[in-house]
C-alpha positions in Angstrom: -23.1 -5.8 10.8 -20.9 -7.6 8.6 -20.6 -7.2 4.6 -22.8 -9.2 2.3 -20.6 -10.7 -0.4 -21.8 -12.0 -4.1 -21.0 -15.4 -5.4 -18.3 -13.7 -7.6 -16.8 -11.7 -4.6 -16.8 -15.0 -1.8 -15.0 -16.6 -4.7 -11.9 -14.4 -5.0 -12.2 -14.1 -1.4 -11.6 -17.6 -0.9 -8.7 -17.6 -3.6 -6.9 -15.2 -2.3 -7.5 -16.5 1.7 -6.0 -19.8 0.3 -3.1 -18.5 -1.6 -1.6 -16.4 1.1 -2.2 -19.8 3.4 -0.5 -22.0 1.0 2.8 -19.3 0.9 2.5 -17.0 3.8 2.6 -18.8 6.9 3.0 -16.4 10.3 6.0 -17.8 10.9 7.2 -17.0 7.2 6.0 -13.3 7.7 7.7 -13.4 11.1 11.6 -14.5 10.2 10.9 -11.8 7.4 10.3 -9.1 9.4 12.4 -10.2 11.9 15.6 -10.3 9.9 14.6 -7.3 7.6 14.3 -9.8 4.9 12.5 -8.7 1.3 9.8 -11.8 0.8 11.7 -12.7 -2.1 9.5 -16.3 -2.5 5.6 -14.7 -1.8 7.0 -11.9 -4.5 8.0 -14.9 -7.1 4.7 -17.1 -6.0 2.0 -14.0 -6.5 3.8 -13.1 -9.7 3.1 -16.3 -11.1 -0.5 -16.3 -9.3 -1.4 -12.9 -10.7 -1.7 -11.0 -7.9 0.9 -8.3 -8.3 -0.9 -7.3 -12.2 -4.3 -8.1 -11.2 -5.6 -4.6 -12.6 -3.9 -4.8 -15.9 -6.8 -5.8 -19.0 -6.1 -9.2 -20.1 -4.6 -7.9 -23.3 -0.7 -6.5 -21.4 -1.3 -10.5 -19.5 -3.3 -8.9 -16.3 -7.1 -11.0 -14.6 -8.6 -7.4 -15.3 -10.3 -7.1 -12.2 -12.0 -4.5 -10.8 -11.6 -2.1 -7.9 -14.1 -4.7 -6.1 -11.5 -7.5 -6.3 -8.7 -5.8 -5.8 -9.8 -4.4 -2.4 -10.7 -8.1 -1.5 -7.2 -9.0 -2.5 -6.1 -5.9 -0.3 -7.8 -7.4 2.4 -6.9 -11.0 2.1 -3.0 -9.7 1.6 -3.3 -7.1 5.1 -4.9 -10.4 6.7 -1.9 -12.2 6.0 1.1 -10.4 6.0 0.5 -6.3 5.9 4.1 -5.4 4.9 3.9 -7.6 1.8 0.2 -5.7 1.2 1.7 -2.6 0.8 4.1 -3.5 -2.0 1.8 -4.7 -3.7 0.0 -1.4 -4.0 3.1 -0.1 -4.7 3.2 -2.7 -7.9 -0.6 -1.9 -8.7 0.1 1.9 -8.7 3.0 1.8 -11.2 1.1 -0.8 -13.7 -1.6 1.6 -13.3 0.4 4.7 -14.0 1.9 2.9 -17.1 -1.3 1.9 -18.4 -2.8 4.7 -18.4 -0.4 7.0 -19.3 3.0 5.2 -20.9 3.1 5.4 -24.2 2.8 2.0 -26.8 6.6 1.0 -26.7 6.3 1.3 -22.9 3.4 -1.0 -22.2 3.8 -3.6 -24.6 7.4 -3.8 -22.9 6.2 -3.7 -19.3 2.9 -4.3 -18.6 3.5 -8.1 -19.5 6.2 -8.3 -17.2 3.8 -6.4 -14.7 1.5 -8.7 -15.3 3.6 -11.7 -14.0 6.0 -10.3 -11.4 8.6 -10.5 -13.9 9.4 -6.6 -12.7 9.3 -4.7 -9.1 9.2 -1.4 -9.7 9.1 1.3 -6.8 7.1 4.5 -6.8 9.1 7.9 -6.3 7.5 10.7 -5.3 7.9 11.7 -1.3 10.7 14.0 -0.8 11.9 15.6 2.6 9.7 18.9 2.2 6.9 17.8 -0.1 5.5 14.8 1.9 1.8 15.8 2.5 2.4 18.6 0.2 3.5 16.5 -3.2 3.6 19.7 -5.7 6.4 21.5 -3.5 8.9 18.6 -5.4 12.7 19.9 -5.6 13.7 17.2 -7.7 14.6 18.3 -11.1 14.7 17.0 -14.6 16.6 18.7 -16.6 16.2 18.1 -20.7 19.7 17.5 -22.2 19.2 16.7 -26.2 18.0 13.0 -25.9 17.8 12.5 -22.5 16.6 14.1 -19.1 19.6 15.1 -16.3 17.7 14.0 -12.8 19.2 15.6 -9.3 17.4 15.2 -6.3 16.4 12.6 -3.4 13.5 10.7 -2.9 12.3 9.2 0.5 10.3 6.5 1.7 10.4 4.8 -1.7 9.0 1.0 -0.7 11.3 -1.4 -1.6 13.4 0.6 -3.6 16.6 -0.5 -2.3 16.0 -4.3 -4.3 13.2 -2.6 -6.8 14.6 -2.9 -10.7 13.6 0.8 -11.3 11.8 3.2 -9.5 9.3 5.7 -11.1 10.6 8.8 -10.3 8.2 12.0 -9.8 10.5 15.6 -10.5 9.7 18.7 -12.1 11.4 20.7 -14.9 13.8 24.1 -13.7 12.0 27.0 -13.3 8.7 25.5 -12.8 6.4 25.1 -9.6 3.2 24.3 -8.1 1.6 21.4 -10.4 3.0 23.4 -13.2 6.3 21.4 -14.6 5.7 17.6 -13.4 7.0 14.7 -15.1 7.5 11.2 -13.9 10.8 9.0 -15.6 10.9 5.0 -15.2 14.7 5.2 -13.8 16.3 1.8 -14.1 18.3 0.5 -10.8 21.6 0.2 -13.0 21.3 3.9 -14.0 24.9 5.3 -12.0 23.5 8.3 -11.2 20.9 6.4 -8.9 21.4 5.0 -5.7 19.1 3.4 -3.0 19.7 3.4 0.9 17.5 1.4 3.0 16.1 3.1 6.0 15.9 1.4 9.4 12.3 1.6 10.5 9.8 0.8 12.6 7.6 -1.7 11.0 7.0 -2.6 7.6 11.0 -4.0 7.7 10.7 -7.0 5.5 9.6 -5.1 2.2 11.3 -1.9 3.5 11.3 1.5 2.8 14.4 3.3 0.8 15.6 7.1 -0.1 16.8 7.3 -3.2 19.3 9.9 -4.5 19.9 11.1 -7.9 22.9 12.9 -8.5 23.2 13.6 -12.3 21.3 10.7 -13.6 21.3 10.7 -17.1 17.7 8.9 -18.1 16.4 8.6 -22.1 13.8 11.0 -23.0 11.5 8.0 -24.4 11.7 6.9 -20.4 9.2 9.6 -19.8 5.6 8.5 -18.6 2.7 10.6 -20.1 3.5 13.7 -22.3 3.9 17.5 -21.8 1.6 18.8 -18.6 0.2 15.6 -18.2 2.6 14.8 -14.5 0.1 16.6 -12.1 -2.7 13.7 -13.5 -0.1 11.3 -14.1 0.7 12.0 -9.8 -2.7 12.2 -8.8 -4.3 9.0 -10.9 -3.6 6.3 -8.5 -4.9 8.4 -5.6 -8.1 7.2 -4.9 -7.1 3.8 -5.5 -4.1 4.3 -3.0 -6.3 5.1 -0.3 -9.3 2.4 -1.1 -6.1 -0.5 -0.9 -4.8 0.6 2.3 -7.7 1.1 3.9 -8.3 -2.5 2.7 -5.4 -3.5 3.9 -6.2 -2.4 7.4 -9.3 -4.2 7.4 -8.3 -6.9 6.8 -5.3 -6.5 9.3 -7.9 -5.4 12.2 -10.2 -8.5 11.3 -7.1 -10.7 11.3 -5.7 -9.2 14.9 -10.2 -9.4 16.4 -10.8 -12.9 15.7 -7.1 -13.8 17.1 -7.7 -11.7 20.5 -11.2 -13.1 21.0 -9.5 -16.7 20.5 -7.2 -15.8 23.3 -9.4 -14.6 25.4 -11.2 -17.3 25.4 -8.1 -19.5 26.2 -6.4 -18.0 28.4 -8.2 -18.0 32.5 -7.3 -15.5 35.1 -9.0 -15.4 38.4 -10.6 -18.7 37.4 -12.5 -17.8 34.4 -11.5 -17.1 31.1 -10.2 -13.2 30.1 -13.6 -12.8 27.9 -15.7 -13.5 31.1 -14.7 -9.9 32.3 -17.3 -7.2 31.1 -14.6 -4.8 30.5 -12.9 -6.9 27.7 -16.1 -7.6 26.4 -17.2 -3.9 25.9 -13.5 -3.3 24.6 -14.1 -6.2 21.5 -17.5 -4.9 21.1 -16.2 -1.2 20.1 -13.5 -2.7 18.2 -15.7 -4.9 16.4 -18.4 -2.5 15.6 -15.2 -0.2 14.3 -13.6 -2.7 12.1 -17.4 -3.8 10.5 -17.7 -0.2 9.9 -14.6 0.5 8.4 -15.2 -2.3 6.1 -18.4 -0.9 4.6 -16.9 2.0 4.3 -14.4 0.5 2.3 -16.3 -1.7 -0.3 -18.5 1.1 -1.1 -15.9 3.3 -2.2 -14.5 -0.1 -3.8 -18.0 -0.6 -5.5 -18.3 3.4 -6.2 -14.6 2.8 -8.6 -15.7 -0.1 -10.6 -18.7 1.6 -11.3 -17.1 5.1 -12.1 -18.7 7.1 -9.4 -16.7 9.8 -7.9 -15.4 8.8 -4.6 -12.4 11.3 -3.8 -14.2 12.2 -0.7 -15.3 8.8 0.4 -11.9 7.5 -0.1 -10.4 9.8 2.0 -12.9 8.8 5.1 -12.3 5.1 4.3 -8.4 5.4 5.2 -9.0 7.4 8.1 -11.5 4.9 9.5 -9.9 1.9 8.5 -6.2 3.0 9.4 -6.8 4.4 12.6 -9.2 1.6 13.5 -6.1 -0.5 12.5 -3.5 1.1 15.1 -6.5 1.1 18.1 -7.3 -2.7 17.4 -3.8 -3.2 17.2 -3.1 -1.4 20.4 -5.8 -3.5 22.6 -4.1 -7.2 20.7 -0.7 -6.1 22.8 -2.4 -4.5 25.3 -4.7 -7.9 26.4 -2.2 -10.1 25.7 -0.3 -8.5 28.3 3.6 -9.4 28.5 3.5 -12.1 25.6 2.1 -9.7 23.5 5.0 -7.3 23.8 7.7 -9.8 23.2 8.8 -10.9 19.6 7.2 -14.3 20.1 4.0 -12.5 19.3 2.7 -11.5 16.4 0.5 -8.5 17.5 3.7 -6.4 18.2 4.7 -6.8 14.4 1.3 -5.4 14.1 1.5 -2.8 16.5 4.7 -1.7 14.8 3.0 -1.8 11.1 0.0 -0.2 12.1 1.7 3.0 12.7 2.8 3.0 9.3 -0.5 2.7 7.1 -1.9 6.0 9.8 0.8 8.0 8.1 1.7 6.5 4.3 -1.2 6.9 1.7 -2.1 10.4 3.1 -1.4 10.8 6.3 -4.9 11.2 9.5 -4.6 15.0 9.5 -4.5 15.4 5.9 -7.6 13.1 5.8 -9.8 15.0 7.9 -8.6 18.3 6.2 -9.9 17.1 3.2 -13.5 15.4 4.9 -13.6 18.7 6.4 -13.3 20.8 2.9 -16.1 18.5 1.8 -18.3 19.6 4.6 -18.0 23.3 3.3 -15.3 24.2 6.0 
């Protein structure tokens, strides 16, 4: 059961397949990842492509696509190279914010440079105690006359550490809960900001940051949406979050399937090829029927956005599906390609590794099914 794509949809399918061959070859994602380094040349190429505005209306510069398209583009991008996928998000989720919510100075300055990946801007908002739980923040902002005095830390901020401002998510003294919120575009030069990289897993060419704010001084017109408006302002990109990395993961697990099955095809033990044996076979099976599944789970709630239908719910079961379908397909490409597939020569173990992540970022399994759960009336 595989999805049936519109002329308009095979289209930007095939774009996007053929950009990310033209600048991200395997061995390009590889020496990244390998050497921690950021993809400094896709960034510049998909800029000037498109790809990292692709939501923005044509009017700020952006293609103005739909949710439809951009979860293709997810797709195409987690085929490719997953770590790079996920900063794009990131870079759809700030343009997104601003968009909506930044006020007329703020997106005729930055939506443009959105728009052509003139600006990397990292997104803010996990702390150490209010991962899962967002609204208990400790990060304050502090309003000082013309400007807001930011203390706090900030962790797992992708590619923060080479990001030219991060959006920062804090909440005003004396306030809690989603009372208080307010999120402040805070500009890497800003002294009272610093970025660490952390050493992780996977994802290690884009890279993951936490960012401490000790007295940062930040202009009050830096500000993103107005009084009471930081709960929405949090929560607007949520549904979209979830719909691009489950995206992301399909098109990862389709990527890693139709690899395997050519290996197993290949490669002979006990003088037959690997796929001869009924207990691979059965394996690909599940893992096909899985990844097809995941997938139409995750263009509906695609086609359910660019049609305004309320998909908070659906979202929620298209991550789980497609991330943990992700980490088990992921699993079985080491697992069959025996001892090449754990060495660095292989490309499945930088999947392995990445697959891990996209279970936990973007709302992590258990959180998923506690909210699938709540909409089953438990």
């Amino acid at each position: 059961m595989r999805l049936m794509e519109d002329t308009r949809e095979s289209a930007l399918r095939e774009e996007f397949r053929a950009f990310f061959a033209e600048h991200c070859a395997p061995e390009y994602a590889d020496e990244c990842d390998a050497r921690g380094r950021f993809p400094e040349e896709l960034y510049r190429a998909a800029g000037q492509a498109g790809l990292l505005g692709a939501c923005l209306p044509a009017e700020h510069g952006g293609r103005g696509e739909d949710a439809t398209a951009l979860a293709i583009l997810f797709s195409e991008a987690g085929r490719a190279f997953p770590d790079f996928a996920n900063l794009i998000v990131r870079q759809h989720l700030c343009a997104t914010v601003l968009e909506r919510f930044g006020s007329p100075e703020q997106r005729a300055e930055l939506l443009p440079r959105f728009a052509r990946g003139g600006i990397h801007m990292a997104f803010g908002a996990s702390e150490r105690g209010a991962g899962s739980d967002v609204t208990a923040l400790a990060t304050t902002a502090r309003r000082d006359g013309g400007e807001y005095v930011v203390d706090g830390e900030k962790l797992y901020a992708t590619g923060a550490h080479v990001a030219d401002a991060v959006l920062v998510f804090a909440r005003e003294p004396g306030t809690s809960g989603r009372e208080g919120i307010c999120a402040l575009v805070v500009w890497s030069g800003n002294p009272g900001m610093r970025a660490e990289r952390l050493d992780t897993l996977g994802v290690r060419a884009t890279g993951t940051a936490m960012v401490t704010l000790t007295a940062a001084r930040v202009p009050a017109d830096a500000r993103v949406g107005g009084d009471g408006e930081g709960w929405r302002v949090l929560r607007s990109g949520l549904d979209m979050e979830r719909l691009a990395t489950a995206a992301i993961a399909t098109g990862a697990s389709r990527f890693l399937l139709d690899r395997t099955i050519g290996y197993l095809n290949e490669r002979r033990q006990f003088g037959r090829p690997l796929s001869g044996l009924q207990a691979v076979r059965h394996r690909l099976a599940d893992l096909a029927m899985r990844t097809d599944a995941a997938e139409l789970a995750t263009m509906a709630v695609a086609h359910g956005l660019a049609t305004g239908a309320p998909v908070h719910l659906d979202a929620s079961v298209a991550k789980l599906a497609a991330t943990e379908t992700y980490m088990a397909v992921a699993h079985q490409a080491v697992q069959l390609e025996g001892g090449h597939g754990y060495t660095k020569d292989s490309v499945v173990q930088r999947h392995y590794r990445d697959a891990k992540m996209y279970e936990i970022g973007g709302g992590a399994s258990d959180v998923q099914r506690d909210i699938i759960a709540r909409g089953l009336g438990l």
